[in-house]
Backbone of each chain as ProteinMPNN parsed JSONL, in Angstrom:
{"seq_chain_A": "XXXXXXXXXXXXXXXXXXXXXXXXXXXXXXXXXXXXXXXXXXXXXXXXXXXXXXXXXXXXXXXXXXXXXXXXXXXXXXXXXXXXXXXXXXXXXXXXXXXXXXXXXXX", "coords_chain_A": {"N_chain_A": [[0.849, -1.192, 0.0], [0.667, 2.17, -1.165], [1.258, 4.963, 0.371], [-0.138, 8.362, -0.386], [0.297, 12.156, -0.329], [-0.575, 15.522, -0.396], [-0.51, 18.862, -1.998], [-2.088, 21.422, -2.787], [-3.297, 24.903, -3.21], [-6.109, 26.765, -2.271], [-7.939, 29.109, -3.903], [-8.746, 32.109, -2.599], [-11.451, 33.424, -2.424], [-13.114, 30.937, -3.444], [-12.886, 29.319, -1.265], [-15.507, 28.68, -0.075], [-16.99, 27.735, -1.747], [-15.949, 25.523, -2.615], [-15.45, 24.021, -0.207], [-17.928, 23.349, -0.239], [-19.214, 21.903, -2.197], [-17.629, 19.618, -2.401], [-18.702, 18.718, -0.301], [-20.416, 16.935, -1.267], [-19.463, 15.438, -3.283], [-19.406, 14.216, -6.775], [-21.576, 10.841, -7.36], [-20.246, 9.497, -9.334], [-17.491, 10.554, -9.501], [-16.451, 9.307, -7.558], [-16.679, 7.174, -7.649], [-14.924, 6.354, -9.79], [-12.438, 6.872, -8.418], [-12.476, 4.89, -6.265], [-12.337, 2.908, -8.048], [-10.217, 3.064, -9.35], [-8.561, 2.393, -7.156], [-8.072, 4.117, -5.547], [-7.976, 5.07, -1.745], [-9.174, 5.771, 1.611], [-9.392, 8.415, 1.527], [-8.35, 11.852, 1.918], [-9.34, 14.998, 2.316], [-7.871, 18.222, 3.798], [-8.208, 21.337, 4.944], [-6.184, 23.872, 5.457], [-6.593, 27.642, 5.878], [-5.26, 29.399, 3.126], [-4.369, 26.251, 2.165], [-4.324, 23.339, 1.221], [-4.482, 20.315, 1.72], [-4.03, 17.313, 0.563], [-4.435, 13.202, 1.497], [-4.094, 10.204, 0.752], [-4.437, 6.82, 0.657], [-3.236, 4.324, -1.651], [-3.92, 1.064, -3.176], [-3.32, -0.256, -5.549], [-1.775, -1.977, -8.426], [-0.501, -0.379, -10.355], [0.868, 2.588, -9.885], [0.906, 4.521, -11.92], [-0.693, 4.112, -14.232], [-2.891, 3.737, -13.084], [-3.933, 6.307, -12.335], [-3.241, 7.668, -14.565], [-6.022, 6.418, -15.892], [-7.59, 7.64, -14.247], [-7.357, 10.443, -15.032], [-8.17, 10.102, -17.8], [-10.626, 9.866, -17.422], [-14.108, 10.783, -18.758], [-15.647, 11.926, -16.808], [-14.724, 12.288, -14.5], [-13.036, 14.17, -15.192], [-15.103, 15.861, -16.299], [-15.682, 16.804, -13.614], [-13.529, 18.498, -12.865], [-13.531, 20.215, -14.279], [-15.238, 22.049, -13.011], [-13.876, 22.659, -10.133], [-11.425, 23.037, -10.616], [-11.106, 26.101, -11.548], [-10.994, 26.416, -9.08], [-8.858, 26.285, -7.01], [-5.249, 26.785, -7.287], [-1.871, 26.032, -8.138], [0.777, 25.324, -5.969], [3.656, 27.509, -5.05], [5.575, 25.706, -5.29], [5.25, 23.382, -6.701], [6.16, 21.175, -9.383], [6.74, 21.415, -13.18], [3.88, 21.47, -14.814], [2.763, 19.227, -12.629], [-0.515, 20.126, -10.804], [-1.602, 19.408, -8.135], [0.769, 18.696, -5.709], [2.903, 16.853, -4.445], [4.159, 15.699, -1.58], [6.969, 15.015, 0.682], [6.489, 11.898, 3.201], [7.778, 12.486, 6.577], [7.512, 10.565, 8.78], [5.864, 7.957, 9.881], [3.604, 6.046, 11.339], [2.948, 2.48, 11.619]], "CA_chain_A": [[0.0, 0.0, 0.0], [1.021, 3.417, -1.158], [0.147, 6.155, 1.088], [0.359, 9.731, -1.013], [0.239, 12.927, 0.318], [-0.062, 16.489, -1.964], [-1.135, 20.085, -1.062], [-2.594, 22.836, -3.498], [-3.9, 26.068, -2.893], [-7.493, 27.163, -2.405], [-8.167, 30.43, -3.643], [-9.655, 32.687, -1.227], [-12.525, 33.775, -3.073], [-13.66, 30.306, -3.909], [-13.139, 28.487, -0.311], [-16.75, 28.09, 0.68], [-17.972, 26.644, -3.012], [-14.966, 24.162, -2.925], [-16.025, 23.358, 1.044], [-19.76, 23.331, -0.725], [-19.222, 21.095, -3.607], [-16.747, 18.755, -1.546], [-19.233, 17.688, 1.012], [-21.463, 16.225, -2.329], [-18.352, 15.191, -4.727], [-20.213, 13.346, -7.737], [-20.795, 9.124, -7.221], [-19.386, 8.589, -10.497], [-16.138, 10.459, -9.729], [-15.743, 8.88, -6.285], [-16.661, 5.117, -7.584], [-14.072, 6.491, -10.336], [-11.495, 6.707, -7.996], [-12.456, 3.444, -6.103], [-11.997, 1.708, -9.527], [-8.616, 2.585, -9.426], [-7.534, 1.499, -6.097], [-7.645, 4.825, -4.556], [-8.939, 4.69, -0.62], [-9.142, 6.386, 2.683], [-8.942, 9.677, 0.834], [-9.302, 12.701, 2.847], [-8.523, 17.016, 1.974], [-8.072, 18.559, 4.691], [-7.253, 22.833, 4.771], [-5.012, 25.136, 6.5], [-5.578, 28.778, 5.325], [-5.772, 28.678, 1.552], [-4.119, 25.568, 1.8], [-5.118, 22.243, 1.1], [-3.391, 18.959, 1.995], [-5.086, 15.486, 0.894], [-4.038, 12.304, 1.968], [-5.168, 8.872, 0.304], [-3.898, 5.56, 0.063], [-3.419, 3.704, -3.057], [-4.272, -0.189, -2.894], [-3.138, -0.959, -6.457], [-0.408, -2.154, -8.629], [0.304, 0.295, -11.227], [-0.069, 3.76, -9.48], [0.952, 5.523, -12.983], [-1.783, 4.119, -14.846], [-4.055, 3.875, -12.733], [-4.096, 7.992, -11.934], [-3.493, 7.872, -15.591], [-6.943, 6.147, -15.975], [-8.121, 8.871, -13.867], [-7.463, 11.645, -16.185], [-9.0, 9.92, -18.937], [-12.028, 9.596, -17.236], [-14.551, 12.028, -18.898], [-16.575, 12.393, -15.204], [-13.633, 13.361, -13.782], [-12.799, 15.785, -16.323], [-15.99, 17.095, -15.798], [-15.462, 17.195, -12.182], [-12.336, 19.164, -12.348], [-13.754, 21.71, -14.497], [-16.284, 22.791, -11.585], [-13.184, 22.581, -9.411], [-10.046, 23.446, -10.916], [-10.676, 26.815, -11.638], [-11.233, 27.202, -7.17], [-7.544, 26.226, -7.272], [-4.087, 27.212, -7.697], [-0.239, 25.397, -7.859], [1.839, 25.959, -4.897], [4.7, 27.716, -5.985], [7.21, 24.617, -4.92], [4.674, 22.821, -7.778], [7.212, 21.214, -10.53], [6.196, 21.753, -14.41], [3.524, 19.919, -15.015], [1.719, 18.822, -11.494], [-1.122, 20.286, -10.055], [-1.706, 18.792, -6.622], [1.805, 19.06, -5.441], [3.301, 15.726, -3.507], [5.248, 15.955, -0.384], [7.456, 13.992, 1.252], [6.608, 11.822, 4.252], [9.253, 12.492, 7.653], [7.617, 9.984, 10.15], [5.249, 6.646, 9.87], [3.507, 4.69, 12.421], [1.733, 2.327, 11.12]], "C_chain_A": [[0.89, 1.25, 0.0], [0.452, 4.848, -0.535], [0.511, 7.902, 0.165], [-0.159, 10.964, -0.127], [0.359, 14.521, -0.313], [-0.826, 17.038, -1.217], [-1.02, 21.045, -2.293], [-3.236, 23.975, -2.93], [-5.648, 26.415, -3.237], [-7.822, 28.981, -2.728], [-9.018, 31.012, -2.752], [-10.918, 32.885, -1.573], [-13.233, 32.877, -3.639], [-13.806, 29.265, -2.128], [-14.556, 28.565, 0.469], [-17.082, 27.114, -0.416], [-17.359, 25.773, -3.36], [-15.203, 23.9, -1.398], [-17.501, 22.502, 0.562], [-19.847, 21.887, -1.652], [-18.646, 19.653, -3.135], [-17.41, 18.399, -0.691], [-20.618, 17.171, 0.397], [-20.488, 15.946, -3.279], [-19.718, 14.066, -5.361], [-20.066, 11.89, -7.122], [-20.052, 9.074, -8.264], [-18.154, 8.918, -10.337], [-15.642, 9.613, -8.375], [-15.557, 7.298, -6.95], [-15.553, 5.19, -8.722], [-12.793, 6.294, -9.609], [-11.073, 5.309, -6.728], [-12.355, 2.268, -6.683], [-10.626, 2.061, -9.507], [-7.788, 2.896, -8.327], [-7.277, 2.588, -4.785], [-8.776, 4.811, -2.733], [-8.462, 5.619, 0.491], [-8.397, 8.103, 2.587], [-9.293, 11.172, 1.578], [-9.062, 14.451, 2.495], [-8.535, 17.485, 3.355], [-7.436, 20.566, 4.343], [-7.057, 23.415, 5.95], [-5.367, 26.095, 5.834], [-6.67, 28.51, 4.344], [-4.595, 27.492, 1.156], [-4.834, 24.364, 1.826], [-4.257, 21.056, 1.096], [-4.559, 18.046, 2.073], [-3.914, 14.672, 1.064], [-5.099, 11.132, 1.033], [-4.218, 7.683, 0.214], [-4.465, 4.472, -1.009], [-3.382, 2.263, -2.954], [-4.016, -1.177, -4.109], [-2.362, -1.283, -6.794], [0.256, -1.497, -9.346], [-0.208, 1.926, -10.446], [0.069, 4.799, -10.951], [-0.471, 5.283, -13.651], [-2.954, 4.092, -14.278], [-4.263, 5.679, -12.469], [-4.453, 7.948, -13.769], [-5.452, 8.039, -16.389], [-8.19, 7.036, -15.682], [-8.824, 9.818, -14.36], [-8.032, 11.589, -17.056], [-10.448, 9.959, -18.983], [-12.763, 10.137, -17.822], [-15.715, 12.408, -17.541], [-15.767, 13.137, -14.512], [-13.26, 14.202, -14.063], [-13.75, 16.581, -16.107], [-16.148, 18.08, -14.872], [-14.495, 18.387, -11.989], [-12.519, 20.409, -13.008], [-14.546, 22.332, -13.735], [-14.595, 23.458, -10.554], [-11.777, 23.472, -9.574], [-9.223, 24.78, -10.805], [-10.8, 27.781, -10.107], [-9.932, 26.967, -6.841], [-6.462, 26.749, -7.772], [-2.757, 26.0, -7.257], [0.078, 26.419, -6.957], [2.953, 26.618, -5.967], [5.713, 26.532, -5.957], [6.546, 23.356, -6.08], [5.542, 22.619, -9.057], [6.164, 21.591, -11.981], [5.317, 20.436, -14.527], [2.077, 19.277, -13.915], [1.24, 20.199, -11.248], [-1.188, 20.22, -8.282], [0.262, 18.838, -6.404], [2.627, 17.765, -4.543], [4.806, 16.277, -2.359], [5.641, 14.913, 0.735], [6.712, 13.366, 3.179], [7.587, 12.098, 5.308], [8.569, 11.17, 8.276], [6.174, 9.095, 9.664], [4.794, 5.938, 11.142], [1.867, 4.001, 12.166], [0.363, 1.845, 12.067]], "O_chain_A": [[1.711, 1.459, 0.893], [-0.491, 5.554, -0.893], [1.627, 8.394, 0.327], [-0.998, 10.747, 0.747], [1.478, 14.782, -0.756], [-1.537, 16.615, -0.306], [0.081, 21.389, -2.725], [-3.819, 23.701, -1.881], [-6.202, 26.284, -4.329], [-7.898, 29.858, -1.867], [-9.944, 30.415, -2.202], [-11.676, 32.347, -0.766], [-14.095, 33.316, -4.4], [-14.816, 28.589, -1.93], [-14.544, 28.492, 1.698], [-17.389, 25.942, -0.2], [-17.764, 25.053, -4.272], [-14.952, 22.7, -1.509], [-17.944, 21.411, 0.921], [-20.695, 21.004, -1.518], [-19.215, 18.626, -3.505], [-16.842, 17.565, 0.013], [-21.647, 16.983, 1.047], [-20.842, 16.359, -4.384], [-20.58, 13.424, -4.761], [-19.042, 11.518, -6.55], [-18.984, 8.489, -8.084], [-17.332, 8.105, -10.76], [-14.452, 9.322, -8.249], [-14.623, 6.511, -6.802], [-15.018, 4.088, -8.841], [-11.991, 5.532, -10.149], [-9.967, 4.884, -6.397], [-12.3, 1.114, -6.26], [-9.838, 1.132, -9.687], [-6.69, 3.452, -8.353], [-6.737, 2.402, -3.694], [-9.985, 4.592, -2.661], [-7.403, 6.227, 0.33], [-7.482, 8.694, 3.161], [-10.461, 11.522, 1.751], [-7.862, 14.646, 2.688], [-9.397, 16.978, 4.072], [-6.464, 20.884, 3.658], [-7.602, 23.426, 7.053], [-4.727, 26.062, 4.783], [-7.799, 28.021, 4.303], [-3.948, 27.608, 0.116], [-5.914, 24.307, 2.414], [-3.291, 21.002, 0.335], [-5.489, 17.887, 2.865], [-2.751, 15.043, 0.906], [-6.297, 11.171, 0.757], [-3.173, 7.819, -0.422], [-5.579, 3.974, -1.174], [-2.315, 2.083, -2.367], [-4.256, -2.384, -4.072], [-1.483, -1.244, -5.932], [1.478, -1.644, -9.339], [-1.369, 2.334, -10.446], [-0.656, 5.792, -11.021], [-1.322, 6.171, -13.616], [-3.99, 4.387, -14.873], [-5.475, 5.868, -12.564], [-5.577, 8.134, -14.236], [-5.997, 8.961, -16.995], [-9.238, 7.214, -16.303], [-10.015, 10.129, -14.35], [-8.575, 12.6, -17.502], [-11.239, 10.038, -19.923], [-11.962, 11.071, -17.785], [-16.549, 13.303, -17.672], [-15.926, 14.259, -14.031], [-13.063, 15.155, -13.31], [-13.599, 17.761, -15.791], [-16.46, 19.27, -14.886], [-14.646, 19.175, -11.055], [-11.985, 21.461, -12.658], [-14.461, 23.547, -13.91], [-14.395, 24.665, -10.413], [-11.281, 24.316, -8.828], [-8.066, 25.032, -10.468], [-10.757, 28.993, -9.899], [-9.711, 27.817, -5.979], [-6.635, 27.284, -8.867], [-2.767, 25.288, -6.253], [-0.105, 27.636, -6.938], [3.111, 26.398, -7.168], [6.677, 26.572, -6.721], [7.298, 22.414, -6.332], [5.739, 23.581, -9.8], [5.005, 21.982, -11.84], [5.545, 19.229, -14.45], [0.92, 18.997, -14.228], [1.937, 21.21, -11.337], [-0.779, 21.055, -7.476], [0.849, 19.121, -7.449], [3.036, 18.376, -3.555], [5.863, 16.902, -2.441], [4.911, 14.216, 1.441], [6.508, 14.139, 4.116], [8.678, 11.872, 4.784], [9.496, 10.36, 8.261], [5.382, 9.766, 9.004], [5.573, 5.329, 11.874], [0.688, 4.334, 12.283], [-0.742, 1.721, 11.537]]}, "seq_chain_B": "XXXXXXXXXXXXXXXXXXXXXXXXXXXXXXXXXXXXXXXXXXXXXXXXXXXXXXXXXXXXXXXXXXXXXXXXXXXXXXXXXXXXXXXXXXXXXXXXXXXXXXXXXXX", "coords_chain_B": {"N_chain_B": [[-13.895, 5.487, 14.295], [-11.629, 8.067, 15.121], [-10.676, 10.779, 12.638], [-7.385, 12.948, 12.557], [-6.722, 15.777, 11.823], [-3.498, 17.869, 11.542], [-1.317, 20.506, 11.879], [1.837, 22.262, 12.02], [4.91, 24.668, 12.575], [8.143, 23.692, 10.955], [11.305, 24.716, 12.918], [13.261, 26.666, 10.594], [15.743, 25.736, 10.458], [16.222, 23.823, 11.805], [15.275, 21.515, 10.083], [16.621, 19.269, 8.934], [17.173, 17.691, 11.325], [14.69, 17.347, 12.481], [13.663, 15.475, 10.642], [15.869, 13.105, 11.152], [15.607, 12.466, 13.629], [13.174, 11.491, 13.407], [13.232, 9.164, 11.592], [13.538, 7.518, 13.16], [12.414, 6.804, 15.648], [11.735, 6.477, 19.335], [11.149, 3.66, 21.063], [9.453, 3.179, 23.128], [7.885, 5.449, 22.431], [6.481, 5.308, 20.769], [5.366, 3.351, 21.484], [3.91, 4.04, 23.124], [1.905, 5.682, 21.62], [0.279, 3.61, 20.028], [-0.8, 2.112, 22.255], [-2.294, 4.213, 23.245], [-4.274, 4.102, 21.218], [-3.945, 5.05, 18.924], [-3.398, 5.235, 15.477], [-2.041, 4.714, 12.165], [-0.242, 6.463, 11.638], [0.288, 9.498, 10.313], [3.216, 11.796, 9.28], [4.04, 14.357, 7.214], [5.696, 17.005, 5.263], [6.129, 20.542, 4.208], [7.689, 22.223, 2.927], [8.482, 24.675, 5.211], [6.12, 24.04, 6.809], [4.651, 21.263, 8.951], [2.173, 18.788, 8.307], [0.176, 16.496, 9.812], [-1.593, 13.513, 10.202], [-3.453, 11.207, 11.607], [-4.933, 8.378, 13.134], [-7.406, 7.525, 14.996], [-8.443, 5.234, 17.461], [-9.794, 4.56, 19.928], [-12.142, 5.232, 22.295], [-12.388, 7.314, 24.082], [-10.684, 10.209, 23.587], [-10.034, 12.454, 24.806], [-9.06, 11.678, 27.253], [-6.914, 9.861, 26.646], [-5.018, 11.431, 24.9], [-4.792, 12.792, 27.1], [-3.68, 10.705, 28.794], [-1.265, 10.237, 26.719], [0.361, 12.864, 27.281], [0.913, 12.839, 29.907], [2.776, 11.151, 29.978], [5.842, 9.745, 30.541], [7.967, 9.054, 29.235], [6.997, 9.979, 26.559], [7.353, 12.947, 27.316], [10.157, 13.106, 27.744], [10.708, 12.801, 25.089], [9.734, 15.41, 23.494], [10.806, 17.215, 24.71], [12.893, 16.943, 23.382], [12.411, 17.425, 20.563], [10.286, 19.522, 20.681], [11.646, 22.409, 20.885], [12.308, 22.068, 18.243], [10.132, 22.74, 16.66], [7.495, 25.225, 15.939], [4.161, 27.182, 17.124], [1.541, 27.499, 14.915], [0.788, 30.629, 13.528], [-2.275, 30.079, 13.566], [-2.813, 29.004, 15.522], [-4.773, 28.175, 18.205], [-4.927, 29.884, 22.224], [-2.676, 27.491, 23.862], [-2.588, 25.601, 22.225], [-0.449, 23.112, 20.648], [0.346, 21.495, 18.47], [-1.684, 22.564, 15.533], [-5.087, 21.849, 15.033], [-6.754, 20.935, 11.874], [-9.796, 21.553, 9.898], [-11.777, 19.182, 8.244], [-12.097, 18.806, 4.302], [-13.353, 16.912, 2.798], [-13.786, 13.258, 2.357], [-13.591, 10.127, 1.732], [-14.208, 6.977, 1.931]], "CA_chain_B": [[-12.731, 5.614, 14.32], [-12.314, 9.333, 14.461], [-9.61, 11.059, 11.972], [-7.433, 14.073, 13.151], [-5.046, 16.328, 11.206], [-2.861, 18.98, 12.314], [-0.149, 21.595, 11.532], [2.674, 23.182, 13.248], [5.912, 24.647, 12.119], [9.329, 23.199, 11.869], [12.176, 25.706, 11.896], [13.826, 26.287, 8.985], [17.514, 25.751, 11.127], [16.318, 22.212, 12.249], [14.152, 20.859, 9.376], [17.323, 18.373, 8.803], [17.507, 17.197, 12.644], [13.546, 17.247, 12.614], [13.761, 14.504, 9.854], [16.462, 12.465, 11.667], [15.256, 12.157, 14.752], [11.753, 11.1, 13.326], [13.111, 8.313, 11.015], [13.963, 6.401, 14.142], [11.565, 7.693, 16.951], [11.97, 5.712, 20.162], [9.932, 2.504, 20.458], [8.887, 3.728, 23.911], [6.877, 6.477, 22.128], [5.347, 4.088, 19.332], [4.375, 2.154, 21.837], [2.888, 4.952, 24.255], [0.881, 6.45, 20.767], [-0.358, 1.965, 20.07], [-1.34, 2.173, 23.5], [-3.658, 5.368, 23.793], [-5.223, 3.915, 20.145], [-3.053, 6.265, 18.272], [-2.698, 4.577, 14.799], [-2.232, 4.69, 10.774], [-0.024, 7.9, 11.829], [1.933, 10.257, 9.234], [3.744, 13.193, 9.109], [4.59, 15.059, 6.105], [6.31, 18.468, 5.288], [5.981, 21.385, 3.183], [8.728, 23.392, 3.271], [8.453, 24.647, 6.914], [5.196, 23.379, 7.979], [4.524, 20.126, 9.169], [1.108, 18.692, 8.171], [0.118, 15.287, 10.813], [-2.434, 12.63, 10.237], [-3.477, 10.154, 12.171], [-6.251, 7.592, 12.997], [-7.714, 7.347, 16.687], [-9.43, 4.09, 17.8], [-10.088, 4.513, 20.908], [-12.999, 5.352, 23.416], [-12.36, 8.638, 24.826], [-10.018, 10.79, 22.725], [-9.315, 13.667, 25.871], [-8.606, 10.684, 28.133], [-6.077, 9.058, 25.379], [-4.408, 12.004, 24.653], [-3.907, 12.953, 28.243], [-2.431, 10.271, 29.322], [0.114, 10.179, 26.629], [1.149, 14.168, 27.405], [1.109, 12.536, 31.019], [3.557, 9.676, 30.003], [7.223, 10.686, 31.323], [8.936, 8.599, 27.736], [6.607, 11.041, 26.009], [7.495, 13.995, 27.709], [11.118, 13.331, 27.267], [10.606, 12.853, 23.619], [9.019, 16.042, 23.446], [12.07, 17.647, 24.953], [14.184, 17.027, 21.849], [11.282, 17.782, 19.496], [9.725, 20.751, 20.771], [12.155, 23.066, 20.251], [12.692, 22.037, 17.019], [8.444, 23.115, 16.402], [6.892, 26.142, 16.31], [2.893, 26.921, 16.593], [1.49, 27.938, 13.442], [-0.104, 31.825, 13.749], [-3.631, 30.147, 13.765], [-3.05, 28.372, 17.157], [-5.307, 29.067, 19.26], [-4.218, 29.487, 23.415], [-2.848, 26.674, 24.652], [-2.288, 24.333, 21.086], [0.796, 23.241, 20.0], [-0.075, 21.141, 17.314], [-3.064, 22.838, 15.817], [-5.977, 20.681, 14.227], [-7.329, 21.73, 10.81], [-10.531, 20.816, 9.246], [-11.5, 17.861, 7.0], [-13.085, 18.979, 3.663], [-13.264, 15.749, 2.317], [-13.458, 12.201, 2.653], [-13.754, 8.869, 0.454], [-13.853, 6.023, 3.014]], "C_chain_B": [[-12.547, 7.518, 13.825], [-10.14, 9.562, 13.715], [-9.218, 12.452, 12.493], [-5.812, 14.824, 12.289], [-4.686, 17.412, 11.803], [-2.102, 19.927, 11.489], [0.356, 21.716, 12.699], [3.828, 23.394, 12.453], [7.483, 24.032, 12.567], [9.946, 24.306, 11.522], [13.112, 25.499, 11.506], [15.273, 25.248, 9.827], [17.16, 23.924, 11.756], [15.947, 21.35, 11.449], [15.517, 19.247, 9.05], [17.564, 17.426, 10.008], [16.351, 16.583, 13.043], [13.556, 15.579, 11.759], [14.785, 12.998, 10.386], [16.027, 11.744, 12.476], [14.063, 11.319, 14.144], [11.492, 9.592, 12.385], [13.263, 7.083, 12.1], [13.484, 6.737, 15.565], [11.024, 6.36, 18.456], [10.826, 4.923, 20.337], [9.109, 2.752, 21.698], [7.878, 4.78, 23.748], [6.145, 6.155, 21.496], [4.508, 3.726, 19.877], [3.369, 2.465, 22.952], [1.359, 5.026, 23.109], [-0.055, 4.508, 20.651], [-1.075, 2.415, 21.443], [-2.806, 3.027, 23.572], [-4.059, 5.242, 22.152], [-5.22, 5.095, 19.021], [-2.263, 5.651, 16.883], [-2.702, 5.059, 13.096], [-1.545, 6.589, 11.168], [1.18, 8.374, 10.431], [1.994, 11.393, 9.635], [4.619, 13.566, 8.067], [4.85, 16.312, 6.116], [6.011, 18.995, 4.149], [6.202, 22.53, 3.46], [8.381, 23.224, 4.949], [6.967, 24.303, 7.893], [5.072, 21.874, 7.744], [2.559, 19.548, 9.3], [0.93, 16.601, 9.123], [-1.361, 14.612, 10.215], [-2.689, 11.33, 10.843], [-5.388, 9.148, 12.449], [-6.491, 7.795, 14.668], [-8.987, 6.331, 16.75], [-10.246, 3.628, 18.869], [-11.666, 4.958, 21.494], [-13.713, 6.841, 23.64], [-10.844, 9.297, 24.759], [-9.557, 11.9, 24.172], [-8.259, 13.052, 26.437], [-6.671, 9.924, 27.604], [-4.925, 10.327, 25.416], [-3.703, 12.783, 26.097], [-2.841, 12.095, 28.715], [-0.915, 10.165, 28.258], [1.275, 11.406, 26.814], [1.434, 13.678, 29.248], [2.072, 11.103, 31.245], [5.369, 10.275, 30.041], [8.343, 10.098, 30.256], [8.979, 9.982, 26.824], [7.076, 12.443, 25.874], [9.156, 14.534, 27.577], [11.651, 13.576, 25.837], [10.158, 14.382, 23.254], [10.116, 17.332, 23.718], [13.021, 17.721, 24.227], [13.28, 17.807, 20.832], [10.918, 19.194, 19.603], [10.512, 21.829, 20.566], [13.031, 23.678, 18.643], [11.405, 22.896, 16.009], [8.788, 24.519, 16.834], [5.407, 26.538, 16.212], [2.645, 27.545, 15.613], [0.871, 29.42, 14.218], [-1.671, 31.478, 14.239], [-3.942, 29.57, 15.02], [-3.762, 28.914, 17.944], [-4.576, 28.852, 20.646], [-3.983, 28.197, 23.759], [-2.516, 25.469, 23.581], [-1.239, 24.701, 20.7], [0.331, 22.845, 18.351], [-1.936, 21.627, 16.704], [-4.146, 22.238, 14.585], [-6.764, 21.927, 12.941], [-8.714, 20.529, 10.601], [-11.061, 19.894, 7.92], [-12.851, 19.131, 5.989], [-13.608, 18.011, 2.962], [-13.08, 14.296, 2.552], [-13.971, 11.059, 1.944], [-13.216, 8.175, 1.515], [-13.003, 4.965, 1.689]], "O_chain_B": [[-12.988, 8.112, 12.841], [-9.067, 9.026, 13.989], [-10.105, 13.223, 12.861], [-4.611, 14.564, 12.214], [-5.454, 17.972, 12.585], [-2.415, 20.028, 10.303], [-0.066, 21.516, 13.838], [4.034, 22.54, 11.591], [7.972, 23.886, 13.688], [9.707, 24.958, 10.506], [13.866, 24.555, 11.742], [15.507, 24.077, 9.53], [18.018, 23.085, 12.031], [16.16, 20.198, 11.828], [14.975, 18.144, 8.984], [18.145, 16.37, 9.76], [16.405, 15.57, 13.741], [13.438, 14.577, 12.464], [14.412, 11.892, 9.994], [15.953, 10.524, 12.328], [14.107, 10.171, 14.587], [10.432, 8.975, 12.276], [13.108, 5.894, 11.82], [14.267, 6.907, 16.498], [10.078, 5.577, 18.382], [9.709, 5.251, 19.934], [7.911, 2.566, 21.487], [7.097, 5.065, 24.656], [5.012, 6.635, 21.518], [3.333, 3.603, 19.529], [2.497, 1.792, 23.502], [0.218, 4.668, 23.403], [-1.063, 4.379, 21.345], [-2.023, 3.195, 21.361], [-3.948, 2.654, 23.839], [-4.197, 6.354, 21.642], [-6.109, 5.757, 18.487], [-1.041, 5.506, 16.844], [-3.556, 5.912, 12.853], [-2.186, 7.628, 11.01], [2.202, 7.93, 9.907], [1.117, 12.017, 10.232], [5.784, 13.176, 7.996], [4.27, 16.952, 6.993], [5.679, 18.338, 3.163], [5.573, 23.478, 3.93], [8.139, 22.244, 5.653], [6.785, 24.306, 9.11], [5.305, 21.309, 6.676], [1.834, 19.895, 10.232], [1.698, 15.691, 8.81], [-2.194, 15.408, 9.782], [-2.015, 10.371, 10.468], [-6.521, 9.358, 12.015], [-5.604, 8.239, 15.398], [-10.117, 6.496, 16.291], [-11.077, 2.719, 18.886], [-12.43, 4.897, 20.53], [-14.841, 7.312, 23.495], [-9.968, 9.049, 25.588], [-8.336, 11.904, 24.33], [-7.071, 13.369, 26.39], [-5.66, 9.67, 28.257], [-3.896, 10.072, 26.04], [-2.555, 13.213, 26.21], [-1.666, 12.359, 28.972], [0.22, 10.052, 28.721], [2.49, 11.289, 26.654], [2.297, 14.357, 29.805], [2.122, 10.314, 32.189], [5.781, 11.266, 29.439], [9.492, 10.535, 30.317], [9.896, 10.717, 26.46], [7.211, 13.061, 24.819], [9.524, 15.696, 27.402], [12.615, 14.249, 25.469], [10.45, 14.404, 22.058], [10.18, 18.293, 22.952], [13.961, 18.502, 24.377], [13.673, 18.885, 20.388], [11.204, 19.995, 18.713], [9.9, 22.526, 19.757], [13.688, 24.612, 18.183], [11.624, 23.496, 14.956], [9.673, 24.971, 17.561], [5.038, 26.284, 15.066], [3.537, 28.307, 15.238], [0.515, 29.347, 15.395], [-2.292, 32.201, 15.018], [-5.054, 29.591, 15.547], [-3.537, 30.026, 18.422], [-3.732, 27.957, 20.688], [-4.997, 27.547, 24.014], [-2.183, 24.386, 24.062], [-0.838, 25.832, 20.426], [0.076, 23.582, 17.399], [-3.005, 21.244, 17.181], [-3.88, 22.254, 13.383], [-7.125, 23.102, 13.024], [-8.784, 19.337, 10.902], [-10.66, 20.049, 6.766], [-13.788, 19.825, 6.384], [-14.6, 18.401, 2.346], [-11.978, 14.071, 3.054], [-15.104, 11.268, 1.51], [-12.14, 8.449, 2.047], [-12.45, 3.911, 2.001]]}, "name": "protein", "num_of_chains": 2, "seq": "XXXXXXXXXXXXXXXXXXXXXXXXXXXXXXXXXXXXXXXXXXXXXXXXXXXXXXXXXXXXXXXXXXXXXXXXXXXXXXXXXXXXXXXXXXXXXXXXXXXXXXXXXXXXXXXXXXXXXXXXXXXXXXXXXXXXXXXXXXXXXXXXXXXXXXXXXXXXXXXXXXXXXXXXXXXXXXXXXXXXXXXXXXXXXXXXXXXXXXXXXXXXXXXXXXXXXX"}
């Protein structure tokens, strides 16, 4: 099991309708992301930050995220969403959501 | 099983000592947090704050968490650590580590 861990920015001017929207996410994108392996998924914010947590239960984590992206539900999803968002600046070329290292484990 | 995340800062001048210490964190403290139903724990960074997650299985979450600030392993552990921390601005009186809210969750 892969535990991941990533933190984007909430713009200020959108953090109630991304609180709003987030405590009804679509079924199809959630059973989307239970089709590929993802579990015990949680956002949590600081601020205008945003730190999720989820662990991954599968065997390919590239393709399966991949799978993700292709989705067109999820695509849909992320255009409601995306534009309540911003990249951290420490965000390489490329990612969104931003991954950050674990320090400390107990399982 | 309730879920509980946090913040707090590390500073900058320790974030390498912070990481040390935490890859090898005395089994006396593992086995205080097991004990008071303190499990599925992480801690991740970003840049200088420190974002915490953990699981709690227990009963009575005050009770739990007292006794391990009332456990004298703990307290020594805490003694290396704590001056490595700092509370975030949003602390309220009296929190070190200070709890943020969930916007999200996918069991």
């Amino acid at each position: 099991m892969k535990r991941v861990a990533q933190v984007i920015r909430v713009r200020p001017e959108h953090v109630e309708a991304y609180e709003e929207v987030h405590s009804a996410v679509w079924p199809s994108v959630l059973e989307r992301l239970r089709q590929q392996h993802v579990t015990n998924y949680s956002i949590y914010r600081h601020g205008d930050l945003l730190f999720s947590y989820f662990e991954y239960t599968g065997e390919d984590y590239e393709a399966d995220m991949a799978a993700i992206a292709a989705d067109p539900e999820s695509q849909r999803w992320w255009k409601v969403t995306d534009p309540m968002q911003d990249r951290v600046p420490e965000a390489a070329d490329g990612q969104w959501w931003h991954p950050i290292p674990e320090v400390f484990h107990l399982p």
